[in-house]
VOFI-888142 format. One record per atom (N, C-alpha, C, O): x, y, z. Coordinates in steps of 0.001 Angstrom, whole numbers, padded with zeros to 6 digits, always signed. Atoms other than C-alpha are relative to their C-alpha. Example, Ala and Ser with C-alpha at 12.3 -4.5 7.8 and 13.67 -1.06 7.14 Angstrom:
2
+000890-001190+000000+012300-004500+007800+000900+001200+000000+001936+001181+000665-000820-001190-000060+013670-001060+007140-000770+001090+000730-000261+002198+000899
END
This chain:
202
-000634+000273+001302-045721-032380+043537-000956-000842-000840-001511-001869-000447+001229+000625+000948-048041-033247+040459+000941-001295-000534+002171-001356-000525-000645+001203+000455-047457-036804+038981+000875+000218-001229+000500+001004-002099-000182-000364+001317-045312-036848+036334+001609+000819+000359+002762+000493+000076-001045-001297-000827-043129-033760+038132+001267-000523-000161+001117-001719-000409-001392-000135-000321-039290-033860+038307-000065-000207+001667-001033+000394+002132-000656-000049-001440-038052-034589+042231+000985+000768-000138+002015+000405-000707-000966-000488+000174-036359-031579+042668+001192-000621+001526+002008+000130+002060-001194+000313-001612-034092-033318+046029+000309-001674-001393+000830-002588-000754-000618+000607+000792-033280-035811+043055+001576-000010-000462+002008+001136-000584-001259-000192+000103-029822-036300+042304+000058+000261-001757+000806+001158-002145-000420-000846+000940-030171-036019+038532-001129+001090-000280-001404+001232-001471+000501-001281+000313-032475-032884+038819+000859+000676+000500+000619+001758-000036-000486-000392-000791-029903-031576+041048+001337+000542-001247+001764+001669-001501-000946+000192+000909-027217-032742+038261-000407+000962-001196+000362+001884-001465+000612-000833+000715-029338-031103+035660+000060+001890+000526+000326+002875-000164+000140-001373-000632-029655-027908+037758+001321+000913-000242+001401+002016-000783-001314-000419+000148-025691-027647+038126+000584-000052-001463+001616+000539-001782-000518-000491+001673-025278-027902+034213-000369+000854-000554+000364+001168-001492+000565-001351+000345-027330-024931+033484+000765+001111+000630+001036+002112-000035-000464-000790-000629-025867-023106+035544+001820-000161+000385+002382+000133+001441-001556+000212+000075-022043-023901+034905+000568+001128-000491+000167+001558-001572-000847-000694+000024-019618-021421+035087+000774+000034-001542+001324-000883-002153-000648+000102+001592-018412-019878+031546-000129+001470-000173-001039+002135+000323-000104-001372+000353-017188-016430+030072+000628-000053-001979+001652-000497-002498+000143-000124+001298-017288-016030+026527-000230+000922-000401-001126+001669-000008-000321-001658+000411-016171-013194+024501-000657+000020-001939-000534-001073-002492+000077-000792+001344-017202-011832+020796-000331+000686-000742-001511+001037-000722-000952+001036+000615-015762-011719+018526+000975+000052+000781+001092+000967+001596-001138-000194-000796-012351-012943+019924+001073+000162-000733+002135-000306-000321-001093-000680+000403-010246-011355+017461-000690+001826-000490-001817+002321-000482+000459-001584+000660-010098-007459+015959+000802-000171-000708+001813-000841-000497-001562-000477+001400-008044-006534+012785-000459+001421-000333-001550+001556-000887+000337-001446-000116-008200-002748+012819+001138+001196-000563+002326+001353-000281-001069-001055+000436-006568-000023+011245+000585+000875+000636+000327+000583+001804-001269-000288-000189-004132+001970+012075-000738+001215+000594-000637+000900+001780+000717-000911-000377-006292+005324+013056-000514-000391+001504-000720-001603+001569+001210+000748-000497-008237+004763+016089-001043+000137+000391-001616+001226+000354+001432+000286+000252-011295+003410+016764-000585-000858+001122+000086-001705+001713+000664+000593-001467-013674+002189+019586-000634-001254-001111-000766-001339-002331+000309+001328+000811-014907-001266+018841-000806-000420+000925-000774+000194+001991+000844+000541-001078-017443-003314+020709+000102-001709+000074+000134-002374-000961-000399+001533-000244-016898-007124+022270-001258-000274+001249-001278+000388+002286+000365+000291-000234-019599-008847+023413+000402-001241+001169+000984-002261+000798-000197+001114-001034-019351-010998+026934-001245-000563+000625-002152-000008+001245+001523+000912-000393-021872-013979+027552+001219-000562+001553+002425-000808+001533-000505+000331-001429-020780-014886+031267-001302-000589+000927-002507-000467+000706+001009+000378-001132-022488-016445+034293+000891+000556+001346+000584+000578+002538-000718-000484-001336-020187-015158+036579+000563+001457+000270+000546+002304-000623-000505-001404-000059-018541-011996+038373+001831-000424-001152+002490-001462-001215-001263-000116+000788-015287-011191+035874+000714+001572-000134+000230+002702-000068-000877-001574-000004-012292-008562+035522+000716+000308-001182+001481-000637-001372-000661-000179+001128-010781-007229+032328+001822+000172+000490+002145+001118+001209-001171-000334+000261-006879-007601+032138+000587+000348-001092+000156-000075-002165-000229-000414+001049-004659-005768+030074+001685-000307+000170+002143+000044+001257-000942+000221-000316-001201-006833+029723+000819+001307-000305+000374+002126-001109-000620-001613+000711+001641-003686+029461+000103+000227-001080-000154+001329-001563-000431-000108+001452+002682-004602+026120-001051+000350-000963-000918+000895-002059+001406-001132+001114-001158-003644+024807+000075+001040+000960-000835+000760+001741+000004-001556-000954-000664-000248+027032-001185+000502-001701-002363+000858-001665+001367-001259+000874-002715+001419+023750-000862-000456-000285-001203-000276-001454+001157+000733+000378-005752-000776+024119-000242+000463+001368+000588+000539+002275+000745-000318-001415-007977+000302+026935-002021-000811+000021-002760-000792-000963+001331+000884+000032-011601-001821+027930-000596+000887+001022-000055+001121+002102+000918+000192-000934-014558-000510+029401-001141-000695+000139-001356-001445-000814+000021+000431-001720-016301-001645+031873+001145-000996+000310+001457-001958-000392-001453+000730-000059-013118-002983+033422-000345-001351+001093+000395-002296+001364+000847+001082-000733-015358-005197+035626-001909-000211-000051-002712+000652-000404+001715+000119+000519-019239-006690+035443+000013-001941+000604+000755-002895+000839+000697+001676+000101-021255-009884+035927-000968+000198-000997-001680+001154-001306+000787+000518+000980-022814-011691+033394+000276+000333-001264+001380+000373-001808+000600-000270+001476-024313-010824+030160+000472+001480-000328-000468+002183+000041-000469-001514+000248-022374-007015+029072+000939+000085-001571+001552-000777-002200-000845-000151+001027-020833-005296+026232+001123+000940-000117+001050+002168-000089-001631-001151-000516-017289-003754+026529+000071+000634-001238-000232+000077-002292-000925-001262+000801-015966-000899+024569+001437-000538-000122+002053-001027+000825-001337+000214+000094-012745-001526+023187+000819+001155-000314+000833+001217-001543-000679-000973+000687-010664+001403+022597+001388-000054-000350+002167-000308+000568-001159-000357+000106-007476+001969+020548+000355+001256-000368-000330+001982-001088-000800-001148+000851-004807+004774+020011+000750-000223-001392+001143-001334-001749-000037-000335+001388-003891+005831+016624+001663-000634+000061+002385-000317+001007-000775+000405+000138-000866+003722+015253+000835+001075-000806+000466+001695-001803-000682-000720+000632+002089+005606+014600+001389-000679-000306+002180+000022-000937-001088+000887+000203+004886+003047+014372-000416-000350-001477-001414-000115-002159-000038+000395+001337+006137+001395+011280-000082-001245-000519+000530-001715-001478+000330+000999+000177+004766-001444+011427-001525-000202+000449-002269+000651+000934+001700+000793-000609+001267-003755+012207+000669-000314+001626+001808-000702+001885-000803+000730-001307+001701-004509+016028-001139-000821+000286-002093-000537-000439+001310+000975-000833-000956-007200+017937+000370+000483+001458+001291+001156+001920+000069-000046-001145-001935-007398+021151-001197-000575+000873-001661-001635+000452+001245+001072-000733-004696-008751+023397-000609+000574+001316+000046+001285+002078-000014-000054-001486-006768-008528+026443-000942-001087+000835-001999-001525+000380+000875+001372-000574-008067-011329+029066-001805+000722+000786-001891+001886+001177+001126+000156-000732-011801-011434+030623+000342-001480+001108+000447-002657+000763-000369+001389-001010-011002-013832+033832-001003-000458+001521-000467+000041+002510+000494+000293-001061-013140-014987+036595-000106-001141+000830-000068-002133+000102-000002+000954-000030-013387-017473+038930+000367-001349-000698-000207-002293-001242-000941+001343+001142-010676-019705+037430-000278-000259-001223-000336-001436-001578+000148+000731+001199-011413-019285+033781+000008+001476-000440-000381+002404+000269-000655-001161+000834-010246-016533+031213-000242-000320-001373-000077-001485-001733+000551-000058+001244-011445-015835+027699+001308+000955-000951+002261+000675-000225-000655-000792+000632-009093-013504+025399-000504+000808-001068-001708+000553-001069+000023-000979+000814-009393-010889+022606+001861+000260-000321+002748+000790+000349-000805-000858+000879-006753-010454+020035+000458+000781-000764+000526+000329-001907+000087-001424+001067-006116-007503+018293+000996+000356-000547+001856+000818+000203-000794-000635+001411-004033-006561+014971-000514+001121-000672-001561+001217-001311+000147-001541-000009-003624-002870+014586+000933+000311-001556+002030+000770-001237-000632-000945+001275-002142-001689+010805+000745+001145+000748+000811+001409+001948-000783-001351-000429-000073+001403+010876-001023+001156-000759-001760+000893-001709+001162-000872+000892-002136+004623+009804+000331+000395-000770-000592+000799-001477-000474-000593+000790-000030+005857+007696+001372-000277-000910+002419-000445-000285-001706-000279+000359+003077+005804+004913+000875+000605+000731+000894+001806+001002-001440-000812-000323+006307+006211+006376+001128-000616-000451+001147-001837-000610-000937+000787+000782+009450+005601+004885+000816+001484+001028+000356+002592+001302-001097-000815-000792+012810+007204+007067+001419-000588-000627+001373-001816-000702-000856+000451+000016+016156+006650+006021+001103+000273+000747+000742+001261+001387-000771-000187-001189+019113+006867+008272+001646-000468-000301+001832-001652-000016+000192-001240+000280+021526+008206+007279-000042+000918-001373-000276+000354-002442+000897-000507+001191+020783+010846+004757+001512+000250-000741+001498+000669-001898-001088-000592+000840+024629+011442+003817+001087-000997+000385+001550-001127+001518-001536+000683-000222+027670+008935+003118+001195+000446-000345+001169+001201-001317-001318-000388+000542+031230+009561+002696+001200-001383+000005+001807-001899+000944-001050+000915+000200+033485+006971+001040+001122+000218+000137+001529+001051-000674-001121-000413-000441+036846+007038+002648+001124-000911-000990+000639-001744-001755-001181+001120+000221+040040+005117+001463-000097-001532+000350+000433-001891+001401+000424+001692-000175+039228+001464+001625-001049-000468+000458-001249-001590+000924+001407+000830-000813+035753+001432+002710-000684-000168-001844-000591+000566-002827+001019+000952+001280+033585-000621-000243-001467+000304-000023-002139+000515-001033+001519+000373-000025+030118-000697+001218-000119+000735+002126+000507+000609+003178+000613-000785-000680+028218+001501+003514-001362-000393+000555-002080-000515-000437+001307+000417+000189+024823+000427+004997-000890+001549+000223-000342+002640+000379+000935-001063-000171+021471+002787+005357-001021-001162+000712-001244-002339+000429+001224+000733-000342+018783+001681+007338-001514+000734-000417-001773+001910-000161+001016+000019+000829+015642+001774+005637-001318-000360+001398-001107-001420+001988+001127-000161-000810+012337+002137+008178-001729-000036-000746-002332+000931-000280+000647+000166+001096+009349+001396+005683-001595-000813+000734-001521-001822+001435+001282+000612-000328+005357+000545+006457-000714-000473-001484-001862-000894-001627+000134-000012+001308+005699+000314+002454+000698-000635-000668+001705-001194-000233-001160+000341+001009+007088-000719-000682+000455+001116-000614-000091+002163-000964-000843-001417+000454+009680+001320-001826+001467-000776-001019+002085-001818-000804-000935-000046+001064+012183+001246-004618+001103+001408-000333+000717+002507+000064-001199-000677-000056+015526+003256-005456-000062+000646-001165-000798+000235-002062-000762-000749+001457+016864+005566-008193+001540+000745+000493+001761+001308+001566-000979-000414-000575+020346+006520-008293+000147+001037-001199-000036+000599-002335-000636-000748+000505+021554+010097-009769+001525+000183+000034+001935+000406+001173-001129-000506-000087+025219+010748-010666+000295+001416-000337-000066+001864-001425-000416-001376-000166+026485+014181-010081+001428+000122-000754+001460+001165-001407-000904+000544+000370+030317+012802-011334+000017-001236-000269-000391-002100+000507-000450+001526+000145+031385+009770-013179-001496-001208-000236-002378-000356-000136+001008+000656-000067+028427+007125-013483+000477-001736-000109+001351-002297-000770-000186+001384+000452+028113+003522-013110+000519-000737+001375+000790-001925+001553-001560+000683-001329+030240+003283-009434-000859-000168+000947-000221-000556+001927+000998+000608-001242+027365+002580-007017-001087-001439-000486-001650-001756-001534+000959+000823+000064+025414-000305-006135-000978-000269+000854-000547+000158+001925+000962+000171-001137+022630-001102-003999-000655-001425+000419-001338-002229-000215+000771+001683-000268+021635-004190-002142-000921+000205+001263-000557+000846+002250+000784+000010+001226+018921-004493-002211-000322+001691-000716+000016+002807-000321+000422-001237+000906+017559-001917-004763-001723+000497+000275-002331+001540+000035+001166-000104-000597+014339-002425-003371-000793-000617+000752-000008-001467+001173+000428+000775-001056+012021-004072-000998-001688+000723+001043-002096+001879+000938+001164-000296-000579+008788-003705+001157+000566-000432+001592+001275-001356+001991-000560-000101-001828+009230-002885+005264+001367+000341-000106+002141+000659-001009-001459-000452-000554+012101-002291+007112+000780-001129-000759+000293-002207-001101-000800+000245+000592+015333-003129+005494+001569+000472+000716+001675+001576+001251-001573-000990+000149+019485-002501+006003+000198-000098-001435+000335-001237-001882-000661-000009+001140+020395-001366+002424+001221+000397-000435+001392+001558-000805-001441-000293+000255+024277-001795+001723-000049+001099-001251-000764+000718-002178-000582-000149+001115+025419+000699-000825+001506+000008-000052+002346+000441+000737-001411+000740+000181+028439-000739-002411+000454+001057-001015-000349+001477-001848-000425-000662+001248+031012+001571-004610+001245-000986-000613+002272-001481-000148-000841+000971+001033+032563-000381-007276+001488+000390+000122+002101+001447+000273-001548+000018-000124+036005-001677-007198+000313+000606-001337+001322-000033-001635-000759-000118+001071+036843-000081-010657-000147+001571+000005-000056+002142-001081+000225-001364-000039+036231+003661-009369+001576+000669+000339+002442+000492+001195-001742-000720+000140+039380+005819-010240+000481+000275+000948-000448+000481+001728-001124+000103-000926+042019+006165-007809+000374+001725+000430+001227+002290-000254-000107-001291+000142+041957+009800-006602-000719+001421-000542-000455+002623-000558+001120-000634+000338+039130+011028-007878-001146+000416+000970-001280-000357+001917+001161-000645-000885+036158+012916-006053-001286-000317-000765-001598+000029-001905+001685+000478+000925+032494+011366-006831-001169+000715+000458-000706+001479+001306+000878-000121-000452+029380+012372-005978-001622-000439-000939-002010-000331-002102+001307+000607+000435+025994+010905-006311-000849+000184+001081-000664+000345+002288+001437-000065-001034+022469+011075-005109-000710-001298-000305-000902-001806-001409+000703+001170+000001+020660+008114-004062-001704+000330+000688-001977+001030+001663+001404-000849-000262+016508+008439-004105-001047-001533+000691-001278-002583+000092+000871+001025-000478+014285+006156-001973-001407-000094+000018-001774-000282+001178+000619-000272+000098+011148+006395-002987-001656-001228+000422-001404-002425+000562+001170+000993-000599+007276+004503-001861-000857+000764+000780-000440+001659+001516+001109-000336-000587+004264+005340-000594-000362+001907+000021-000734+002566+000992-000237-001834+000618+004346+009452-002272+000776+000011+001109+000247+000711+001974-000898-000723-000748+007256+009615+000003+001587-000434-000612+001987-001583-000801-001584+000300+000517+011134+010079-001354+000676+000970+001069+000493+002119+001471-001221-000104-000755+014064+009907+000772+001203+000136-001032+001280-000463-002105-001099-000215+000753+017667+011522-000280+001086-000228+000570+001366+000451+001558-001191+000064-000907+020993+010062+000664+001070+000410-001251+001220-000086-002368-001154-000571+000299+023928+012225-000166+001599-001282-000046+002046-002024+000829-000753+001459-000314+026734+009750-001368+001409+000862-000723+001350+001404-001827-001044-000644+000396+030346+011241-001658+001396-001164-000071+001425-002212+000573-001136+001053+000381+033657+009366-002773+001255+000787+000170+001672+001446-000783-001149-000725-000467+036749+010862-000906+001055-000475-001571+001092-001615-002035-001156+000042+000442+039655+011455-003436+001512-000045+000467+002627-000151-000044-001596+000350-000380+042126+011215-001199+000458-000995+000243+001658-001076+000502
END
């Protein structure tokens, strides 16, 4: 050993030695925000150790390869194409030797959809208010046509962005024995929905 040298049987070369070489798994980036289509993505892992990709069920449409590795690697991230009506998240761990890194991922929807449910009411003898459920990855707004009579529907709300329940209410001042009919139009994202809205006369 030249003068000067480090003692490697030293306790802090030893100390030094074991901090270089400390155990660590590090992912990135450790988020994604991704659209709604899908799309392979790439996540970088700085590691010193052997590690295993977990995927919890609830991301079932996120898949990682290499699903295992040591060290220094770059995973593939793959998602399936969002068809729900909403953004969903989800995640997956890198874990080894007692220590776990994450990846979170926010998926858009790929596409407008607007559903309404159902497409035809019938006002009986003492019913007021009817709901529709409204299914929406959009903003969407109403128009109401009268076929008979005008003025005897209402809508709460009249409009709105995402999912919604929208009451329609028929006014207490609608004649007594009379037969109504109206069309109600749900419209957002170039898509219109039609609910059939009828007013029993009996």
């Amino acid at each position: 050993m030249t003068a000067g040298s480090p003692d490697p049987t030293s306790e802090g070369y030893m100390n030094s030695y074991t901090y270089n070489y400390k155990k660590s798994i590090l992912l990135s980036p450790d988020a994604l925000s991704l659209s709604g289509s899908g799309s392979l993505n790439s996540v970088g892992v700085t590691s010193t150790i052997n590690w295993v990709v977990e995927i919890p069920p609830a991301s079932s449409w996120v898949s990682v390869s290499p699903a295992s590795g040591f060290g220094d690697q770059t995973l593939t991230v793959t998602v399936s194409q969002n068809t729900t009506s909403s953004t969903r998240t989800g995640n997956f761990l890198v874990k080894g030797d007692g220590l776990q890194s994450t990846v979170n991922i926010t998926q858009n929807t790929d596409s407008p959809i607007l559903t309404v449910t159902p497409t035809s009411l019938t006002f009986g003898s003492g019913t007021s208010g009817l709901p529709v459920t409204i299914q929406s990855n959009v903003s969407w707004s109403t128009q109401i046509t009268y076929w008979s009579g005008s003025g005897w529907l209402m809508l709460q709300p009249a409009s709105g962005t995402g999912d919604f329940t929208m009451n329609i209410v028929k006014s207490q001042s609608t004649p007594l024995g009379q037969q109504l009919h109206a069309e109600v139009r749900v419209v957002g994202g170039g898509i219109t929905r039609y609910i059939s809205v009828t007013v029993d006369g009996n």
